[in-house]
C-alpha positions as CSV (number, residue, x, y, z in Angstrom):
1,X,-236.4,101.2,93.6
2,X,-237.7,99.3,96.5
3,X,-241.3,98.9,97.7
4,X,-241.5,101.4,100.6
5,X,-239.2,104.2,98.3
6,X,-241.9,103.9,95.6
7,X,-245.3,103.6,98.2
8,X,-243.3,106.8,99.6
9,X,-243.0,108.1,96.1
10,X,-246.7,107.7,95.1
11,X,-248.2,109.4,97.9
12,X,-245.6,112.6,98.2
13,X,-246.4,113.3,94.5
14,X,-250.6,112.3,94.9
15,X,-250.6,114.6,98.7
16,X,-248.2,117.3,96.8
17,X,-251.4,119.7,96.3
18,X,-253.5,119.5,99.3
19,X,-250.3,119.3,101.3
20,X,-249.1,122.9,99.0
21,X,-252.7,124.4,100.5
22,X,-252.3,123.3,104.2
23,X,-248.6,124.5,104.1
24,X,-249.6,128.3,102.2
25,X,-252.1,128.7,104.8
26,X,-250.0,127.5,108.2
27,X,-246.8,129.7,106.8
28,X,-248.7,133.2,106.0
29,X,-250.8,132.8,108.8
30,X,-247.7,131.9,110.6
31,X,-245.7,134.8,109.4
32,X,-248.7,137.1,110.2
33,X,-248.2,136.3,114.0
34,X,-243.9,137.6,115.0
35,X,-244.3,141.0,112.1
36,X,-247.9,141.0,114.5
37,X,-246.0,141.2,117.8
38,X,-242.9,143.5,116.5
39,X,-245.1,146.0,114.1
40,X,-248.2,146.7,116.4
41,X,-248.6,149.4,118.9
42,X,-246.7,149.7,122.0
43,X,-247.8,151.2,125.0
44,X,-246.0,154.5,126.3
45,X,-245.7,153.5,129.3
46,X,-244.9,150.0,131.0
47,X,-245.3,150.4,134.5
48,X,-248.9,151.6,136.5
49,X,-249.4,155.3,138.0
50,X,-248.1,155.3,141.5
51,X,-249.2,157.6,144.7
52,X,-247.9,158.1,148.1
53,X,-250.1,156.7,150.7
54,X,-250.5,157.4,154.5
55,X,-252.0,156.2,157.5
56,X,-255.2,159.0,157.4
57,X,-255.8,157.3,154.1
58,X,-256.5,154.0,155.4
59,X,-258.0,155.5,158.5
60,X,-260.7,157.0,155.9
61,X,-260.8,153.7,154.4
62,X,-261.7,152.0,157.9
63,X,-264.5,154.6,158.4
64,X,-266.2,154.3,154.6
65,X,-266.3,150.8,154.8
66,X,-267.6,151.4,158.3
67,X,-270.0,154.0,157.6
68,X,-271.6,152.3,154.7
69,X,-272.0,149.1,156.4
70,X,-269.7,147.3,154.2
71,X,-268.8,144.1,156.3
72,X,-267.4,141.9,154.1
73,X,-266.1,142.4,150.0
74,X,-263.6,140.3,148.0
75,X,-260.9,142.7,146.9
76,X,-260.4,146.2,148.9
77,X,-257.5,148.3,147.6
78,X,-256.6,151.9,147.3
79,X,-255.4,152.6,144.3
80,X,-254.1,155.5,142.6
81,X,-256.5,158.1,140.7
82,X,-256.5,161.3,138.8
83,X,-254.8,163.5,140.8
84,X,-256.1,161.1,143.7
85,X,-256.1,158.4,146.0
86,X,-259.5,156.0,145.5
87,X,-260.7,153.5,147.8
88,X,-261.2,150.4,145.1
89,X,-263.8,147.5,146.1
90,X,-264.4,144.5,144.5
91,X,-267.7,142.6,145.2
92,X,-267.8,140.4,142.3
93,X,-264.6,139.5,139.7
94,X,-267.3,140.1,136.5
95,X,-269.0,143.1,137.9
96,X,-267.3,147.1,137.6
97,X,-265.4,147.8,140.6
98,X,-266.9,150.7,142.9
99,X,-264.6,153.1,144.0
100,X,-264.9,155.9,147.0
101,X,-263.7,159.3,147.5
102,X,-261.7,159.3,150.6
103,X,-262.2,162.6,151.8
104,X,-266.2,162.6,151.1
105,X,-266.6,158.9,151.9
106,X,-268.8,159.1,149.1
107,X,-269.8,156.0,146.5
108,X,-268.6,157.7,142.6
109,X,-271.4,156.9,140.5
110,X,-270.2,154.2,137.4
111,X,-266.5,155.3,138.1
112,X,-264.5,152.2,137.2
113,X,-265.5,153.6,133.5
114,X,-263.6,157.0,134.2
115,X,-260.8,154.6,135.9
116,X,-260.5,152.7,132.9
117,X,-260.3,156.1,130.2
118,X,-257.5,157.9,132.8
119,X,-255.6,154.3,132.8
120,X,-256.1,154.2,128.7
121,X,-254.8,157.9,128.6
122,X,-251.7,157.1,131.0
123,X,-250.8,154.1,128.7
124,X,-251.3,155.3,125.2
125,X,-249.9,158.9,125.8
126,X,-253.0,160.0,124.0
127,X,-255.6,162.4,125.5
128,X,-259.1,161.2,127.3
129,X,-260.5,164.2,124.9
130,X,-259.0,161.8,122.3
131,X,-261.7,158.8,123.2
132,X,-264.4,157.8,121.4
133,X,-266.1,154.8,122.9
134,X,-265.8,152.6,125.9
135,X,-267.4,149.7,126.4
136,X,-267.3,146.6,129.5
137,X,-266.1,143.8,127.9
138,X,-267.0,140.3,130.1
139,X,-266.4,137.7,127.0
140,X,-263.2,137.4,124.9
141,X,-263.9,137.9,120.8
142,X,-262.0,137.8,117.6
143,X,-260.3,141.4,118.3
144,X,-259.6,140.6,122.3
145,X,-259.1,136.8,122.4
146,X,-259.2,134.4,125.1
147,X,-255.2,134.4,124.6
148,X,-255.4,137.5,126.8
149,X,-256.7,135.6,129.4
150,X,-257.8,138.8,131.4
151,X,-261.5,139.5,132.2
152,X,-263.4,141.7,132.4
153,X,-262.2,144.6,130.8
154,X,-262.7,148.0,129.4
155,X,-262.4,148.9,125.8
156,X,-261.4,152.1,124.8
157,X,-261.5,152.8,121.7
158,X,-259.8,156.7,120.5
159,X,-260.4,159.0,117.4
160,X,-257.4,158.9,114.8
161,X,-256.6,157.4,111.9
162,X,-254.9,154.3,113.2
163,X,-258.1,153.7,114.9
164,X,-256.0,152.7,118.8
165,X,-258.2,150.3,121.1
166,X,-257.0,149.9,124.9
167,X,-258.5,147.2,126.8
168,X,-257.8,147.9,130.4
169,X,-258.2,145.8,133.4
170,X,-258.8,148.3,136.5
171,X,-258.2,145.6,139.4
172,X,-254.9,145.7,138.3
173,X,-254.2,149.2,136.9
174,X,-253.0,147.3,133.6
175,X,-253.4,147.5,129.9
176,X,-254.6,143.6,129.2
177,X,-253.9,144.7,125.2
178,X,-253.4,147.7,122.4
179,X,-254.8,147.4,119.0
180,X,-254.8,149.7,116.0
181,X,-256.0,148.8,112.4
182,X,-253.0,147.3,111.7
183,X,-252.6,144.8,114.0
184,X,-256.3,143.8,113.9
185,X,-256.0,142.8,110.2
186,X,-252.8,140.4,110.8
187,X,-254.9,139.1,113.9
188,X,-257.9,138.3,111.2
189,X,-255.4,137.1,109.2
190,X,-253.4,134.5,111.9
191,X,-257.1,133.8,113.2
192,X,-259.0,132.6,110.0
193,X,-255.8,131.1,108.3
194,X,-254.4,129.4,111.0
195,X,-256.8,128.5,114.0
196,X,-259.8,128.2,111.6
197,X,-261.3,130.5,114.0
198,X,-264.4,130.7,111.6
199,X,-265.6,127.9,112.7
200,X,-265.6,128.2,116.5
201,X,-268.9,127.8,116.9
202,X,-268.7,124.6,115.9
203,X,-265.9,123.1,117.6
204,X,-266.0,119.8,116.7
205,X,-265.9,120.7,113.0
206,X,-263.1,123.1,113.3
207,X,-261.2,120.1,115.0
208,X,-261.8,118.4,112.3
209,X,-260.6,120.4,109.5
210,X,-257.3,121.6,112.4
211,X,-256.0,117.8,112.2
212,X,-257.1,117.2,108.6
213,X,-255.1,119.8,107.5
214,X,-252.2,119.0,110.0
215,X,-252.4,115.4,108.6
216,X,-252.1,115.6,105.2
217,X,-248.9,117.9,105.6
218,X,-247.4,115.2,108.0
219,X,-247.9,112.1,106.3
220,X,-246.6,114.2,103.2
221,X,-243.8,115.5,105.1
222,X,-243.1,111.7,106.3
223,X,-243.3,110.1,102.8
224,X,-240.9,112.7,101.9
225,X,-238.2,111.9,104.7
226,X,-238.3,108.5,103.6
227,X,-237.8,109.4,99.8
228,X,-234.9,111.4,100.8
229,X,-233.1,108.1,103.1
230,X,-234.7,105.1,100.6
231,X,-233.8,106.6,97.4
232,X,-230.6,105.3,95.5
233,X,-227.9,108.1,96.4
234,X,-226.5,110.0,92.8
235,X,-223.4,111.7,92.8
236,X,-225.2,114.6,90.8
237,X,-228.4,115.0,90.0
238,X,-229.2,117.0,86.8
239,X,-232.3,118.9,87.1
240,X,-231.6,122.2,89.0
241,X,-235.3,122.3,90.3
242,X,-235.1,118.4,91.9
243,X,-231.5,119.4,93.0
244,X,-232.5,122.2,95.1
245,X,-235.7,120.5,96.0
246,X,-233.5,117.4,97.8
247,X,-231.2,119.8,99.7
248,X,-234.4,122.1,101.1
249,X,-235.9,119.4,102.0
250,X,-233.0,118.5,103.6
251,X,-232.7,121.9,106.0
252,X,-236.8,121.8,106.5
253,X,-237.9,118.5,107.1
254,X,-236.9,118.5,111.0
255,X,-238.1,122.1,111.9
256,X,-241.3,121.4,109.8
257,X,-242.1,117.8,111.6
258,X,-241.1,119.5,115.2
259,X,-244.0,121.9,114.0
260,X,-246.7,119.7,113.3
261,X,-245.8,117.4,116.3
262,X,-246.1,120.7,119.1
263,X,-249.1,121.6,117.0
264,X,-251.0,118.2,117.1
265,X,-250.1,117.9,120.5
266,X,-251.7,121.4,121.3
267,X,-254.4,120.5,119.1
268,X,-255.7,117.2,121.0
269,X,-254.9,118.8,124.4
270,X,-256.9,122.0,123.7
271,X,-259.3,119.9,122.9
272,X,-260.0,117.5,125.6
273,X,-258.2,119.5,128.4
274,X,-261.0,120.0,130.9
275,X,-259.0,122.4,133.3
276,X,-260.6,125.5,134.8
277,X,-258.7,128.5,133.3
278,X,-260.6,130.9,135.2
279,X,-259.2,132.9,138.0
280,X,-260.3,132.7,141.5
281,X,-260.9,134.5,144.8
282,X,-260.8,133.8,148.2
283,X,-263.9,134.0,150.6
284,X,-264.5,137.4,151.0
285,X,-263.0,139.4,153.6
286,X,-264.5,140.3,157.1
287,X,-264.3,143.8,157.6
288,X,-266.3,144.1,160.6
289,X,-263.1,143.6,162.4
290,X,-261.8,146.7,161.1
291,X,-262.9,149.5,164.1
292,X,-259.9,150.5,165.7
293,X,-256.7,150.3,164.3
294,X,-253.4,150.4,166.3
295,X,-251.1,153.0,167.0
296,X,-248.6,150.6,165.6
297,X,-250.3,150.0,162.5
298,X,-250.6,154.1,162.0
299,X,-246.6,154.5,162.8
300,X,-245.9,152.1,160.8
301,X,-247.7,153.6,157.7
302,X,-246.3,156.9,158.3
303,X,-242.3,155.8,158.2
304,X,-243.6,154.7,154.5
305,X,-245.5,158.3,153.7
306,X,-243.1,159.6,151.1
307,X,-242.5,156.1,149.8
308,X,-244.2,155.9,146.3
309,X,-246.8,152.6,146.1
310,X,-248.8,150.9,143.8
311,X,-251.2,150.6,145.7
312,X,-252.7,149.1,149.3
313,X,-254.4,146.0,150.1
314,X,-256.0,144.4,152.9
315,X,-255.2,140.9,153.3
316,X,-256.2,138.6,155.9
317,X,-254.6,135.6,156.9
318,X,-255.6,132.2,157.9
319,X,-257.1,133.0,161.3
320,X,-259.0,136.3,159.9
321,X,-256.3,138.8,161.1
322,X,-256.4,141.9,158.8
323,X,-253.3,143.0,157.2
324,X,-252.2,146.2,154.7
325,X,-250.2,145.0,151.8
326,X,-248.0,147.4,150.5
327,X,-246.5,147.5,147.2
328,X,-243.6,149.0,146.7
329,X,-243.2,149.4,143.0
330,X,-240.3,148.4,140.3
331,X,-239.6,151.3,137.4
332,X,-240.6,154.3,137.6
333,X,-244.1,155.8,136.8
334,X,-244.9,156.5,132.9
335,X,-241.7,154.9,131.8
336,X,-241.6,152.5,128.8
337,X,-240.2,149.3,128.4
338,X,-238.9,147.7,124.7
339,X,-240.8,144.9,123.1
340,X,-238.1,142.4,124.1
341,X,-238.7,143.6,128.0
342,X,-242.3,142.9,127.7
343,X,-242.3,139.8,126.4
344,X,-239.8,138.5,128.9
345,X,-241.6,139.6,131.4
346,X,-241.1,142.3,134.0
347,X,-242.2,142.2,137.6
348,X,-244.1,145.6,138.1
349,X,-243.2,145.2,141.9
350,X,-239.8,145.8,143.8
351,X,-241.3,144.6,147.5
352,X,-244.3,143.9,149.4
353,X,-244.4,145.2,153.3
354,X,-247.3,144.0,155.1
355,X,-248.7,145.7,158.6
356,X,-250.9,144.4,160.5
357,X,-253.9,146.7,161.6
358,X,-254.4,145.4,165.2
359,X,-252.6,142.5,165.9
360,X,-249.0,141.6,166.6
361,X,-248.5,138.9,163.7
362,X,-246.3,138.7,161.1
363,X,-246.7,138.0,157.4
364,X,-244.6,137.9,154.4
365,X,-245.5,137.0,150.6
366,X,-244.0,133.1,151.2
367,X,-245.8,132.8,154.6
368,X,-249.3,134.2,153.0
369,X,-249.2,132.0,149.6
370,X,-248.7,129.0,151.5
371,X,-252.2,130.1,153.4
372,X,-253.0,130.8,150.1
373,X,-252.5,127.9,148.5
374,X,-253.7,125.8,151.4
375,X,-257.5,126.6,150.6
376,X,-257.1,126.3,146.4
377,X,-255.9,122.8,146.8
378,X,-256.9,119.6,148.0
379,X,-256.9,119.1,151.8
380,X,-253.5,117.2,152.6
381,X,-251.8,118.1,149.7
382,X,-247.9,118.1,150.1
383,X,-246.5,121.2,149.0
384,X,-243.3,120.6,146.8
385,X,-241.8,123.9,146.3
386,X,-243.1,127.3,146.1
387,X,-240.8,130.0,144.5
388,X,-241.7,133.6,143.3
389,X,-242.1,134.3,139.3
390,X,-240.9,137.4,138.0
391,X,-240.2,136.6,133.9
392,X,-242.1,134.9,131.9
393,X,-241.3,131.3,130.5
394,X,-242.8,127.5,129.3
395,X,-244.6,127.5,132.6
396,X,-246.1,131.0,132.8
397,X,-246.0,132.8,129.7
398,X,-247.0,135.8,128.1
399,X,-250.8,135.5,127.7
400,X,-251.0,135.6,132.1
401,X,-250.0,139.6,132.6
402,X,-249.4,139.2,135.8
403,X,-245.8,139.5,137.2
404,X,-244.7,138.9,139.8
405,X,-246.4,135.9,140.9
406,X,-246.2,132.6,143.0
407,X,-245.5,129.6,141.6
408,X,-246.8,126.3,144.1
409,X,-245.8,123.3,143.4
410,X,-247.8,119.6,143.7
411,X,-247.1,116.2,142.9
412,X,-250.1,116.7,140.6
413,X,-250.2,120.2,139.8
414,X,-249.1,123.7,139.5
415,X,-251.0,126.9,140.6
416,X,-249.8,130.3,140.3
417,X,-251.5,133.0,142.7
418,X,-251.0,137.0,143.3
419,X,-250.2,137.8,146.2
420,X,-251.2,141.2,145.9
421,X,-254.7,139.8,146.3
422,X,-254.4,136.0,147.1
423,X,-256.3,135.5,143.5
424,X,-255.6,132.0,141.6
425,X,-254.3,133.2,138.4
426,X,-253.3,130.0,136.4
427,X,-252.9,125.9,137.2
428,X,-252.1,123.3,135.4
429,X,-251.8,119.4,135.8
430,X,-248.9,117.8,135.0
431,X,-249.9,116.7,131.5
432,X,-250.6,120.4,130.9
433,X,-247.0,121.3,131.9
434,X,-245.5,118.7,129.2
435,X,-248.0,120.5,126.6
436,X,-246.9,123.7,127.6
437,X,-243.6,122.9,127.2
438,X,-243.6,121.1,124.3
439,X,-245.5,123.9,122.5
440,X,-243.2,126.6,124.2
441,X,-239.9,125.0,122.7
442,X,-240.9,123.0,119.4
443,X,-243.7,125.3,118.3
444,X,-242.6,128.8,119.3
445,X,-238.5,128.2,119.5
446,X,-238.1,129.4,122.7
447,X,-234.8,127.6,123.0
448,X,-233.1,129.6,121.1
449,X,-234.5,132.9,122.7
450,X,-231.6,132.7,125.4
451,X,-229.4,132.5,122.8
452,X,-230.8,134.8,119.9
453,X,-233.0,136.9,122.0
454,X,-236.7,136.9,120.6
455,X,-236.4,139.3,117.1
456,X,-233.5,137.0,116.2
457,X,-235.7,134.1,116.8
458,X,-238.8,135.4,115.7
C-alpha cells in the first residue's frame, strides 16, 4: 500500500465517527427541509383580491390627500377592501399603513390590522371569526425567518387544531408565509440541526461549529476518494459490508463533495457579505401637485371602469410629473395555484397602464425603471441590460415574493425593483451572483428541475 493510500486510510477510519455525527445531522435536517415544502399548508388562493376602479375614485383620492393636508407620502395606492375600495398610504416602510374611506375621506383608526385579518381570511379560506391573535411583526424569528425576506408583517394566528399562522404583508396584498404545527416542527428541526440556529446570537461561534462540522465531513469525504483511486484494484472483494461500502461510495462521493463545496461557499459568503438586503424607497412623492386633474386623465380611467385591477398607484417620474399606475391583474381572484406553480414563480400581473394626471407625457414600466434605477445607483453608471422577471430562478429566487419585477443590470451589480412602486427589492454584486448560483445548482439541484420538475428533484 503506498504512503498517501495508507495516510488516506488512517484518517477515514480515525474521522469515521465525528464525520457519522456531522453527516446524521446535515441529512435529517436536510430531509426535513423538501417533505417541509411539499407537506405544509398551502394557501387557497394564489392570486390578491381584485376591484374595479374608476375615475371618481381617484378624484376622492385627490381631495383626501388634499383635504388633510397630505403633501408628500412614500407609497399612495388604492387597494382593494372588504366589500371596498381603500385609499392605502404609506409614510414609513416599518410603520402600519393608514388607509381612508373614500366616500367619508375619513382616516380608519388602526385599519392595516383589519387589512391584514380580511387578507388572512381570503388566503387561508378560513373565517376572520376563526382568528385568534394578530400581532405586527417588524423582526424576523425562528417561526418567520429572515429567508422570507418580507417586513413588516402581520401575524395571524387562527383557532384549530393545526394551529394555521398567516403572515401577511398589506403593501402588497400578499401572504409573505403559512404555518401550522406541522411545518413549524420540521422548521425547528432544519433550524437547530442544520444552521445551528441556536447559536445566533453568537455568530462567530455558530461559524465556527458551521465549518467545523463541514470540515471534518470533507476531509473525511476526500481521504475516502483517494482510498477508492490509490487502493490496489481486486477482482472481488469478499466482505459483503466493504463490497457495498466501495460501490456507495462510489454513487455518493461527487453529490456529497458538490454539497459541502456550495455549502462552504454559502457559509464564508454569508458571513463576510456586507450587502444591504433591505428594501428601499424612493423620495417621497409630492402631492401638492395633485389639484386638478385633466379631463384626459378622467376619460382615460373610465374606458378601464369594468376592467378588474389590483390596484392603483401614483407614480411620478423623473421631472415630478404624477402618474396612475394600473395593474391589470394575471389569474383570477381566489384561485389557487399547485406547489410546483409557486415555487416557479408566477407574475401576479398581466399589464401595467399608466395615465398621467395633468400632463401630456408618456410612461411605460422599461421607461420608469430606468428613472428608477438611475437614483439607486451610482451617478454614471452604464446600464447593461434591463429585462422584466416573471419566474423565479439562481438570480431571483423564491425567498423575494415579488413577481413580476425588473431586473437592471451593471458591470458591478444587479438590482431588482417593483415597478408597481419603484421600491428596490434585492441587489447583488457580482460575487454575490456566483454564490447564488453556485448554491442554486450544486446545493439545491436546480439543474435538474427543468428536467425533473421540482418533486422529482426534491
Amino acid at each position: 500500500m503506498s504512503p498517501l493510500a495508507k495516510f488516506a486510510q488512517l484518517w477515514h477510519q480515525r474521522l469515521t465517527w465525528p464525520a457519522a455525527l456531522a453527516m446524521l445531522l446535515f441529512v435529517i435536517s436536510g430531509i426535513s427541509h423538501p417533505i417541509m415544502v411539499w407537506t405544509g399548508p398551502q394557501q387557497t388562493a394564489f392570486f390578491p383580491p381584485k376591484q374595479s376602479f374608476d375615475s371618481s375614485q381617484v378624484e376622492a383620492m385627490v381631495n383626501i390627500l388634499q383635504q388633510n393636508h397630505i403633501a408628500e407620502a412614500s407609497l399612495v395606492k388604492l387597494v382593494p377592501a372588504q366589500d371596498k375600495v381603500l385609499l392605502q398610504i404609506t409614510r414609513d416602510l416599518q410603520q402600519p399603513r393608514d388607509y381612508y374611506d373614500l366616500s367619508s375621506a375619513v382616516l380608519l383608526s388602526d385599519y392595516d390590522q383589519q387589512q391584514a385579518k380580511w387578507l388572512a381570511s381570503y388566503y387561508t379560506g378560513r373565517s376572520i371569526d376563526e382568528i385568534k391573535t394578530v400581532a405586527y411583526k417588524t423582526d424576523f424569528d425562528m417561526a418567520y425567518p429572515a429567508v422570507n425576506r418580507q417586513l413588516p408583517v402581520w401575524r395571524v394566528d387562527f383557532i384549530g387544531e393545526d394551529n394555521l399562522t398567516a403572515y401577511i404583508h398589506t403593501e402588497t396584498l400578499t401572504v409573505a408565509a403559512i404555518n401550522n404545527d406541522w411545518k413549524r416542527g420540521l422548521q425547528w428541526l432544519f433550524q437547530v440541526l442544520h444552521t445551528q440556529h441556536a447559536l445566533q446570537d453568537i455568530p462567530w461561534l455558530q461559524f465556527t461549529v458551521m465549518n467545523l462540522l463541514m470540515a471534518v465531513l470533507m476531509f473525511f469525504s476526500v481521504m475516502g476518494v483517494i482510498l477508492i483511486f490509490a487502493l490496489p484494484k481486486r477482482k472481488k472483494i469478499t466482505h459483503t459490508s466493504r463490497r457495498w461500502h466501495r460501490r456507495l461510495a462510489l454513487v455518493i462521493y461527487v453529490p456529497l463533495i458538490m454539497l459541502l463545496i456550495s455549502g462552504f461557499y454559502h457559509l464564508w459568503f454569508s458571513y463576510l457579505d456586507t450587502n444591504a438586503r433591505e428594501q428601499r424607497l424612493l423620495p417621497p412623492l409630492s402631492l401638492t401637485q395633485l389639484k386638478g386633474a385633466s379631463d384626459s386623465f378622467k376619460s382615460a380611467m373610465d374606458r378601464y371602469r369594468d376592467q378588474p385591477l389590483d390596484q392603483v398607484s401614483l407614480i411620478a417620474n423623473t421631472q415630478g410629473e404624477l402618474f396612475a399606475r394600473l395593474s391589470v391583474p394575471n389569474g383570477a381572484a381566489g384561485k389557487a395555484i399547485t406547489r410546483e406553480q409557486r415555487f416557479a414563480g408566477k407574475g401576479q400581473e398581466k399589464q401595467a397602464v399608466y395615465i398621467p394626471l395633468k400632463s401630456d407625457s408618456r410612461l411605460d414600466d422599461r421607461g420608469f425603471v430606468k428613472q428608477v434605477a438611475a437614483y439607486y445607483l451610482p451617478a454614471n453608471t452604464e446600464i447593461t441590460a434591463i429585462e422584466p422577471i416573471t419566474f423565479f430562478g439562481p438570480s431571483y429566487d423564491f425567498r423575494n415574493k415579488r413577481l413580476p419585477v425588473w431586473q437592471i443590470d451593471t458591470q458591478a451589480q444587479r438590482i431588482f425593483v417593483d415597478a408597481k412602486t419603484g421600491i428596490l427589492v434585492d441587489q447583488i454584486k457580482a460575487a454575490g451572483q456566483y454564490e447564488r448560483l453556485s448554491f442554486q445548482m450544486l446545493h439545491k439541484w436546480n439543474w435538474l428541475t427543468p428536467i425533473t420538475g421540482r418533486f422529482v428533484r426534491d
